[in-house]
C-alpha positions as a printed NumPy array, in Angstrom:
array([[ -61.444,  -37.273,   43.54 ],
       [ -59.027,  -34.119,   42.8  ],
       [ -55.815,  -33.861,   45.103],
       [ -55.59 ,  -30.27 ,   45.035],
       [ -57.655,  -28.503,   47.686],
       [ -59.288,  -25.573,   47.158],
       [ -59.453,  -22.492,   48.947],
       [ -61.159,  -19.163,   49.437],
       [ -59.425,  -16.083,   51.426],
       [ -61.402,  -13.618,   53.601],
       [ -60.476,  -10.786,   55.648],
       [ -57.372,   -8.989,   55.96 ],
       [ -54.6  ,   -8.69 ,   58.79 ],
       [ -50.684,   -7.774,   58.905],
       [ -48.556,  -10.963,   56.8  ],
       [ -51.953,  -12.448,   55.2  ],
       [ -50.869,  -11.137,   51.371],
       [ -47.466,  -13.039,   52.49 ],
       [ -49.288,  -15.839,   53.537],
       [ -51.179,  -15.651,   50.445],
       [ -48.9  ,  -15.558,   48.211],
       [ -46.707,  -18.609,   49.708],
       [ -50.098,  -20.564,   49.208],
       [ -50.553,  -19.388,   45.549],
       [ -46.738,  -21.122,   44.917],
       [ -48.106,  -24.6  ,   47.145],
       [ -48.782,  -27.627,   45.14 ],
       [ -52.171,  -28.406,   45.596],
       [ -53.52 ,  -25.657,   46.781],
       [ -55.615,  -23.75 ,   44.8  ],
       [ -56.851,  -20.263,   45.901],
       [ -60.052,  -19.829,   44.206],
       [ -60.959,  -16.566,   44.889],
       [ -60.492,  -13.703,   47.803],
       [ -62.677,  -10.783,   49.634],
       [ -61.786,   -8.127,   52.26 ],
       [ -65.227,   -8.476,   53.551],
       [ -67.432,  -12.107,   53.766],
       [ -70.534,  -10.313,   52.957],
       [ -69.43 ,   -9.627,   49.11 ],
       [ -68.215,  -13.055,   48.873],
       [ -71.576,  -15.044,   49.084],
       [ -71.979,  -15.638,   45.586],
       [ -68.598,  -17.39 ,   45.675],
       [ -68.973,  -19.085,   48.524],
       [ -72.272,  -20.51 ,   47.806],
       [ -71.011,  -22.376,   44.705],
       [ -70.176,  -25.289,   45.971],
       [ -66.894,  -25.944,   45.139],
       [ -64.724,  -24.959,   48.173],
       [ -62.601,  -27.019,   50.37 ],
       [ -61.838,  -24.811,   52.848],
       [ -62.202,  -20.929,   54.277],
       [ -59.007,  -18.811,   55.224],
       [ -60.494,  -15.949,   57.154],
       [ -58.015,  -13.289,   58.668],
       [ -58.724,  -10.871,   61.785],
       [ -56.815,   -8.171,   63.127],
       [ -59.135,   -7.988,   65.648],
       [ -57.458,   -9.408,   69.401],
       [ -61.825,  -10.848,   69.993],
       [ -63.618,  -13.616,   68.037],
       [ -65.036,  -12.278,   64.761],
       [ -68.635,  -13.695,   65.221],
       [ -70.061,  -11.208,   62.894],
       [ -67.529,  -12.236,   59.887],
       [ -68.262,  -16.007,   60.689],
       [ -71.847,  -15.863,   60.956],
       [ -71.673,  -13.844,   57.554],
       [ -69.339,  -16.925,   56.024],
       [ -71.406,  -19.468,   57.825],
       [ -74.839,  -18.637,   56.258],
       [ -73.422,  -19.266,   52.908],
       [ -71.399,  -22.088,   53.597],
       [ -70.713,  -24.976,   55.49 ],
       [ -66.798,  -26.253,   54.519],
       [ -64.414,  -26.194,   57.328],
       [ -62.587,  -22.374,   58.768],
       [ -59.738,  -21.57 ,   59.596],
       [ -58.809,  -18.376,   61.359],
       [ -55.883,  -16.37 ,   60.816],
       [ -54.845,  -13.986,   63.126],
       [ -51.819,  -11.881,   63.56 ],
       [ -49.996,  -10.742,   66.809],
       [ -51.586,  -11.478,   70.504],
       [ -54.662,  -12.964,   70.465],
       [ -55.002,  -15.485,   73.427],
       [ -58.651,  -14.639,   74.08 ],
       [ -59.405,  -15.175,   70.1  ],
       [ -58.273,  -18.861,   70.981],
       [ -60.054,  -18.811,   73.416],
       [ -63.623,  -17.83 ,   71.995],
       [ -62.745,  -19.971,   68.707],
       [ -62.936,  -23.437,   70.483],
       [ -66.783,  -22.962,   71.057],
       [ -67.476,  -21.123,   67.581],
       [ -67.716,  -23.538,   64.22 ],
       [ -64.52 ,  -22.647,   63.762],
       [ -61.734,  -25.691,   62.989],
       [ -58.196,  -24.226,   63.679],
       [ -56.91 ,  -20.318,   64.636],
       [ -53.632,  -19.927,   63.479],
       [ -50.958,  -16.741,   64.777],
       [ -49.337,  -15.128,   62.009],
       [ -46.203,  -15.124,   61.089],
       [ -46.523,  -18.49 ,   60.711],
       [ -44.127,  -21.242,   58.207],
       [ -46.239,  -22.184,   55.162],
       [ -45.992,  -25.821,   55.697],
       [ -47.728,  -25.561,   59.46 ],
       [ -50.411,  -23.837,   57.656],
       [ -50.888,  -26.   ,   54.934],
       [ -50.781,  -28.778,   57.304],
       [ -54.029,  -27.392,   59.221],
       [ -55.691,  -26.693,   55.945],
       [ -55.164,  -30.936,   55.546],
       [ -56.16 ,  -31.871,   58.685],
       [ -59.548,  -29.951,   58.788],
       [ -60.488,  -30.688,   55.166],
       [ -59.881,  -34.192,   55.657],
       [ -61.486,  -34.489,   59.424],
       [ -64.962,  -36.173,   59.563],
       [ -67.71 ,  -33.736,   59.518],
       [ -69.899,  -33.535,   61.908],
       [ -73.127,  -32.139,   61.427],
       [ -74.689,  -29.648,   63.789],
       [ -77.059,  -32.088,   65.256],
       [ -73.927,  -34.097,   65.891],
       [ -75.242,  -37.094,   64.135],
       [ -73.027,  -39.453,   61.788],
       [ -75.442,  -39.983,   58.894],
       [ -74.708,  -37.935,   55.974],
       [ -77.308,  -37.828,   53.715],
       [ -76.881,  -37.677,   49.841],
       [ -78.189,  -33.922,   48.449],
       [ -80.132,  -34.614,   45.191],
       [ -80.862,  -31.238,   43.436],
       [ -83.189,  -31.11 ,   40.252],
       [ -83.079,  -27.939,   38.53 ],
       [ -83.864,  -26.295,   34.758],
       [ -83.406,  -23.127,   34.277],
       [ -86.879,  -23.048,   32.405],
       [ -90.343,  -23.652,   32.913],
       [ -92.336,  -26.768,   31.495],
       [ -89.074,  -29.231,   31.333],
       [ -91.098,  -31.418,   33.651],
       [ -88.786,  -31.271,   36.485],
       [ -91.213,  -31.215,   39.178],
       [ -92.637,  -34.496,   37.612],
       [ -89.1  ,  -36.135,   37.7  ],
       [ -88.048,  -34.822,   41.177],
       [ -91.538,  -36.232,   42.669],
       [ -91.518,  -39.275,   40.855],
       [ -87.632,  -39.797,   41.573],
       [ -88.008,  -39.655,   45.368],
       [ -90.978,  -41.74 ,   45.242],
       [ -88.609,  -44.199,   43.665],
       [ -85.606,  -43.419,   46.185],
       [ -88.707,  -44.289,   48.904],
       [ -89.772,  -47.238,   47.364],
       [ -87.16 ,  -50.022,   47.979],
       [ -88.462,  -49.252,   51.919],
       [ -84.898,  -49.204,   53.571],
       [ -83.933,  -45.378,   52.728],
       [ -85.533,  -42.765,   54.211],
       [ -86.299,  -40.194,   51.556],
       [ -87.693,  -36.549,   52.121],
       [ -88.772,  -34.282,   49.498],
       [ -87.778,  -30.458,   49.682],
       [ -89.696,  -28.277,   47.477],
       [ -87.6  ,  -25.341,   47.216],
       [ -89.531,  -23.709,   44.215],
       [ -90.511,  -21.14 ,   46.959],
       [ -93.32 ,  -19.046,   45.168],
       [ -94.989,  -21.655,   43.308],
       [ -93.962,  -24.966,   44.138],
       [ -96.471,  -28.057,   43.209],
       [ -94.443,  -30.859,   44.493],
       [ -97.05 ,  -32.205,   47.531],
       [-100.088,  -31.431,   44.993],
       [ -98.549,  -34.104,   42.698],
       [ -98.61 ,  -36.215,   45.512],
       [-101.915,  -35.68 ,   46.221],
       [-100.765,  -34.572,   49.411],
       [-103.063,  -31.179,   50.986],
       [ -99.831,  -30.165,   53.654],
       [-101.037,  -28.732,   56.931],
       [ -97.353,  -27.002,   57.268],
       [ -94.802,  -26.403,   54.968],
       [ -91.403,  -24.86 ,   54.938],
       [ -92.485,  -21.512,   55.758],
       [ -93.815,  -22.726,   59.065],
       [ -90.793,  -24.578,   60.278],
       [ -88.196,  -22.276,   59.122],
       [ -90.278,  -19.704,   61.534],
       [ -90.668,  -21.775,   64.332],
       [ -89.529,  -20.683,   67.711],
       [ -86.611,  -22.6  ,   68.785],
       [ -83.743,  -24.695,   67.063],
       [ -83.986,  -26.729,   63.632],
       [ -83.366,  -29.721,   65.004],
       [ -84.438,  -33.996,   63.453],
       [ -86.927,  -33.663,   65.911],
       [ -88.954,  -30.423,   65.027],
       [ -87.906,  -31.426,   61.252],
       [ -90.187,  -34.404,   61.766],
       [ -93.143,  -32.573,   63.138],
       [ -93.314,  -30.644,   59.703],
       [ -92.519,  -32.951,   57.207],
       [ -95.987,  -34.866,   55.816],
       [ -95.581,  -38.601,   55.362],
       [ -96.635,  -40.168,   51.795],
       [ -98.595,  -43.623,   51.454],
       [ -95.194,  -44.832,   49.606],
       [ -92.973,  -43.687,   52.812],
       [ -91.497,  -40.59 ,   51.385],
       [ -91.464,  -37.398,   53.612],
       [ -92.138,  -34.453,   51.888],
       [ -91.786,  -30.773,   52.987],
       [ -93.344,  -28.35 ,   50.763],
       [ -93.279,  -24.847,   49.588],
       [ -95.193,  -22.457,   51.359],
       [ -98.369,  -22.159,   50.366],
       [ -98.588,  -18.177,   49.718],
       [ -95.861,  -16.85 ,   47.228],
       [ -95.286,  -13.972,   49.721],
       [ -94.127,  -16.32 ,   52.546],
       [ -91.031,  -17.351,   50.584],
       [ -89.024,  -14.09 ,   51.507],
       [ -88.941,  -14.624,   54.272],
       [ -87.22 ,  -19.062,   54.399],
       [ -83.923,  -16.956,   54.11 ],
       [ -80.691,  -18.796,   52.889],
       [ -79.204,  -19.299,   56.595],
       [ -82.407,  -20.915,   58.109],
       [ -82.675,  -23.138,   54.675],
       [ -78.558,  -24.   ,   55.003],
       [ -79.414,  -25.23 ,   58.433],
       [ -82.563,  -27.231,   57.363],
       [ -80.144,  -29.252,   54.398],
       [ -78.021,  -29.947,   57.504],
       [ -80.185,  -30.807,   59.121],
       [ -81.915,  -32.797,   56.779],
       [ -78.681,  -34.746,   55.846],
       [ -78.4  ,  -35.445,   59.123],
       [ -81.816,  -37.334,   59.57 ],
       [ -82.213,  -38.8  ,   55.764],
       [ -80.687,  -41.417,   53.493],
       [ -81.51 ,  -39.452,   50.104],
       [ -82.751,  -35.703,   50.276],
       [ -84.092,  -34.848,   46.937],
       [ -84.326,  -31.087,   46.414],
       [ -87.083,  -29.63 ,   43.775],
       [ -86.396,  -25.716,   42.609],
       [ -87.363,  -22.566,   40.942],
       [ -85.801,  -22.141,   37.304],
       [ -83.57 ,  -19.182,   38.673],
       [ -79.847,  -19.065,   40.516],
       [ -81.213,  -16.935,   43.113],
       [ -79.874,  -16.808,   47.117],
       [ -82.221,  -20.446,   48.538],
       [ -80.719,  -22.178,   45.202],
       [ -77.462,  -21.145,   45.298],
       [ -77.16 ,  -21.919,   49.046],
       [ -78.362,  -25.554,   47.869],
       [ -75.707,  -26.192,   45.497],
       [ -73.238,  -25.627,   48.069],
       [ -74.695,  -29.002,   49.501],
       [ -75.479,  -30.499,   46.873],
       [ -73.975,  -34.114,   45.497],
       [ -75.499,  -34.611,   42.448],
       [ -77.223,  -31.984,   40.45 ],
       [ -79.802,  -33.266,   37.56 ],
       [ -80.277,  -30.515,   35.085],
       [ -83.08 ,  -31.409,   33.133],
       [ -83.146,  -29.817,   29.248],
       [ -86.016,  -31.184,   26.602],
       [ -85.755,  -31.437,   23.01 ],
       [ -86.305,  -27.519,   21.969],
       [ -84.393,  -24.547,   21.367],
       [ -85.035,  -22.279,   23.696],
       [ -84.763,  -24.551,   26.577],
       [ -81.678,  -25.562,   25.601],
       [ -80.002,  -22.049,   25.612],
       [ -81.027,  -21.574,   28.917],
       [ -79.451,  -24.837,   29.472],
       [ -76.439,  -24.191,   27.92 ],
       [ -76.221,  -20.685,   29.955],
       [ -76.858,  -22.64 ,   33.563],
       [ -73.897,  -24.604,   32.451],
       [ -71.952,  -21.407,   31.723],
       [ -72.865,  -20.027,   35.156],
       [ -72.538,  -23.038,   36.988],
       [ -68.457,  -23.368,   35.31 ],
       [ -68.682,  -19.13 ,   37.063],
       [ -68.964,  -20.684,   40.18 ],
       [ -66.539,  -23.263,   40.083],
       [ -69.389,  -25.886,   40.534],
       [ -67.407,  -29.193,   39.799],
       [ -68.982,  -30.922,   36.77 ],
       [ -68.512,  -34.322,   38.037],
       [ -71.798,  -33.895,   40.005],
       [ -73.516,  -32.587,   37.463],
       [ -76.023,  -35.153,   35.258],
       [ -78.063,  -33.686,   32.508],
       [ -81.229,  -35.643,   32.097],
       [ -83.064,  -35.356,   29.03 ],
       [ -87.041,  -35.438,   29.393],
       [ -89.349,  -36.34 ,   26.915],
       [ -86.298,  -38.158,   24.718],
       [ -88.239,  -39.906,   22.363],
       [ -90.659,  -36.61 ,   21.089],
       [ -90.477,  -36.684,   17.095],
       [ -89.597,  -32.947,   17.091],
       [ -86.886,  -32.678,   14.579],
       [ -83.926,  -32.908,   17.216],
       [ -82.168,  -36.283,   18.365],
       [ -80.254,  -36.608,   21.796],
       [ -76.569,  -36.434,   19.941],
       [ -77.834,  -33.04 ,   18.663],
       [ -78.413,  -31.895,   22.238],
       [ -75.204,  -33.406,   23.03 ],
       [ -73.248,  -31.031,   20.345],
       [ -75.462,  -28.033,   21.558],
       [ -74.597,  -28.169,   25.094],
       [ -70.749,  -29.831,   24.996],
       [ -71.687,  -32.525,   27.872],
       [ -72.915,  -36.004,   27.725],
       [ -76.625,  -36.642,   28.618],
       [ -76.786,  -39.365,   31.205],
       [ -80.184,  -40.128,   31.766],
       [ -82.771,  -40.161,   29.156],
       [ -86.658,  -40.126,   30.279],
       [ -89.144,  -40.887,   27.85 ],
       [ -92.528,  -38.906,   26.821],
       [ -95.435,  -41.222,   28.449],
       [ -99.345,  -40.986,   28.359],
       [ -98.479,  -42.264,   32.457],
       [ -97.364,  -39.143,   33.278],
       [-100.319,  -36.912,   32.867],
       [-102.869,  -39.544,   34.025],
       [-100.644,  -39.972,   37.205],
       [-100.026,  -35.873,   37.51 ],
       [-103.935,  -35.243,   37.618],
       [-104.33 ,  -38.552,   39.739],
       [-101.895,  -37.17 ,   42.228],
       [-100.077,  -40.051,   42.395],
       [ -96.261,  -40.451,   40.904],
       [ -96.246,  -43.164,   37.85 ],
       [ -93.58 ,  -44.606,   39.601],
       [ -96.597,  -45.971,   41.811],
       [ -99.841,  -45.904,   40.033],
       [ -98.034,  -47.228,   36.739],
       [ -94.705,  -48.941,   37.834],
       [ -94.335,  -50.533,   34.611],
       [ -94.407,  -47.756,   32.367],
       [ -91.532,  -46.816,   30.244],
       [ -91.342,  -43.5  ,   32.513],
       [ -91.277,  -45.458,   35.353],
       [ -88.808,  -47.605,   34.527],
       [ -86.675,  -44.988,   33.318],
       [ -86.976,  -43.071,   37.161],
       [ -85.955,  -46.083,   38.48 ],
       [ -82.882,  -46.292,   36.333],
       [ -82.131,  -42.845,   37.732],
       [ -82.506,  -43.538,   41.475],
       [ -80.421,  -46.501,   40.808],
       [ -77.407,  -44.727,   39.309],
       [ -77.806,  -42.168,   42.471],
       [ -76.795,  -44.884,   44.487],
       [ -74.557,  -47.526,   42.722],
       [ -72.827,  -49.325,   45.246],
       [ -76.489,  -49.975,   47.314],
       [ -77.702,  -51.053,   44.123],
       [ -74.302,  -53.382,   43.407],
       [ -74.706,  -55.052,   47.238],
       [ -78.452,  -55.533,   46.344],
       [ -77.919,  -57.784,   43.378],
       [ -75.035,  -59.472,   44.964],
       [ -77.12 ,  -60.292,   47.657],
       [ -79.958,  -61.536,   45.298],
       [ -77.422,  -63.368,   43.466],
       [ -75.608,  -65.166,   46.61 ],
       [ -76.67 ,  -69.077,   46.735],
       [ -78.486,  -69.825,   49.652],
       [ -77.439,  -73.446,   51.495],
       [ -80.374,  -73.025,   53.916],
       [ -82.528,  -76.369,   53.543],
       [ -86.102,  -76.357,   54.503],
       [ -86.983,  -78.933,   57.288]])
């Protein structure tokens, strides 16, 4: 994990380009980026690769309109900077989701010391709940990689071992087929709980989510294309939260575009797959995801590029894809006559065919997700037992 924390400036009052550029000279901070206004910062805060948010008021009341604006497009701690009298900004701030006001002029070290102390407190979630679920995103940035097949089957797998509780987010808004390949016929979907009266809370998150044979919870796309304008990227922020608040694994399935519901997921996200197949074209669009993802400052230590289909005799070998793209493929997943017969069963191959070469490879996957689980299973398995039967 990187020492240097990183940073994103907001807003504007009287000292804050002092204060900025006494941080810029700071060892180990690193200001990634500023805005006068939140609202034409979304992009960059949605990339997932912020520490923390300096936001600065001039205004003597609590900015809610600034940190709603900051809030819907990410969740990392803020801290508000304010200059001259603002008693009734203190005030306000202690029951916004705000983690420290600070009065400017202020010495550099007192604010670098409350940029520490929030980035390094325990989050709490909204629902005030201690679990913190591990965000699982599977994305290509082009149709027909099979990612839906490896996202379904890859939760299944997640669900399987019967002690993590797994849910299944389709996110591929307009046309998402993740509960179909479960052979699942959803009675609500995202749409409907996004739009719910009320909070998004675990417990209205459970009375939407349909329940697989294998355990897994799955929440699907809305079934009409024209519903998915309107699961906006604050209401599906707060479901993730939510979500990691309630689930061991969330595994996230998406469209093939960097549009406002996936960009607000890799904010969240711990591990990205990026799945890429043996042919040109998809690798180009591969190799540009990577480019934009580097734009955002997504950190490429959670990124894994999984190569589907691996062992297709197409004229292209997984060291060539290697060269093409500049990044190391970590998983490979093998082209399997399970697959299809599983997709039009409805039922994932890591279930209906468990010992399949595609199976096995999914369950490779899910076990590199979670290597230290997996480490303090086989020790257990491995421990002698002295127990004697009577």
């Amino acid at each position: 994990m990187s020492d240097t924390t990183r940073i994103y400036l907001t807003g504007t009052c009287e000292g804050f380009d002092k204060l900025r550029e006494a941080l810029t000279q700071t060892p180990g901070i690193e200001i990634v980026g500023s805005s006068e206004h939140p609202s034409a910062a979304s992009g960059a805060l949605q990339g997932g690769h912020l520490d923390c948010v300096l936001h600065a008021t001039s205004s003597s009341t609590l900015p809610a309109h600034e940190i709603g604006t900051i809030r819907e497009n990410t969740r990392v701690p803020l801290l508000l900077i304010a200059s001259g009298e603002a008693s009734s900004l203190l005030e306000d701030a202690l029951g916004a989701d705000v983690s420290d006001v600070l009065l400017l002029p202020a010495l550099t070290e007192n604010v670098v010391f409350a940029i520490r102390k929030a980035t390094h407190a325990p989050r709490r979630s909204a629902t005030g709940a201690r679990k913190e679920g591990r965000i699982i995103t599977v994305f290509s940035p082009k149709g027909g990689t099979g990612k839906t097949v490896i996202a379904t089957n890859l939760a299944a797998a997640l669900s399987k071992a019967g002690d993590r509780r797994t849910l299944l987010l389709d996110l591929d808004l307009q046309f998402g087929d993740a509960a179909i390949m479960l052979g699942i016929e959803p009675e609500k979907t995202i749409f409907d709980f996004v739009n719910a009266p009320g909070e998004l809370d675990p417990d209205k998150l459970a009375g939407y989510t349909t329940k697989h044979k294998s355990g897994l919870d799955i929440l699907p796309a809305p079934l009409r294309p024209e519903d998915a304008e309107l699961v906006t990227e604050a209401k599906l922020g707060r479901l993730i939260e939510v979500a990691r608040a309630t689930y061991d694994a969330i595994v996230v399935d998406t469209s093939p575009f960097f549009h406002g519901p996936m960009l607000a997921t890799l904010d969240r996200t711990d591990e990205l797959l990026l799945v890429c197949s043996l042919d040109v074209p998809t690798l180009k669009n591969v190799r540009l995801a990577l480019g934009t993802l580097e734009m955002l400052s997504f950190p490429p230590a959670r990124i894994r590029v999984v190569l589907n289909r691996a062992n297709s005799k197409v004229g292209m070998k997984q060291r060539e894809v290697e060269a093409a793209l500049e990044v190391k493929v970590h998983y490979e997943v093998p082209s399997d006559r399970a697959v299809p017969l599983s997709v039009n069963k409805g039922a994932p191959a890591v279930l209906s065919d468990p010992g399949s070469d595609f199976a096995r490879s999914i369950e490779a996957m899910a076990k590199g997700i979670f290597p230290k689980e997996e480490a303090k299973r086989n020790a257990s398995r491995l421990r002698p037992s002295f127990a004697r039967a009577g």
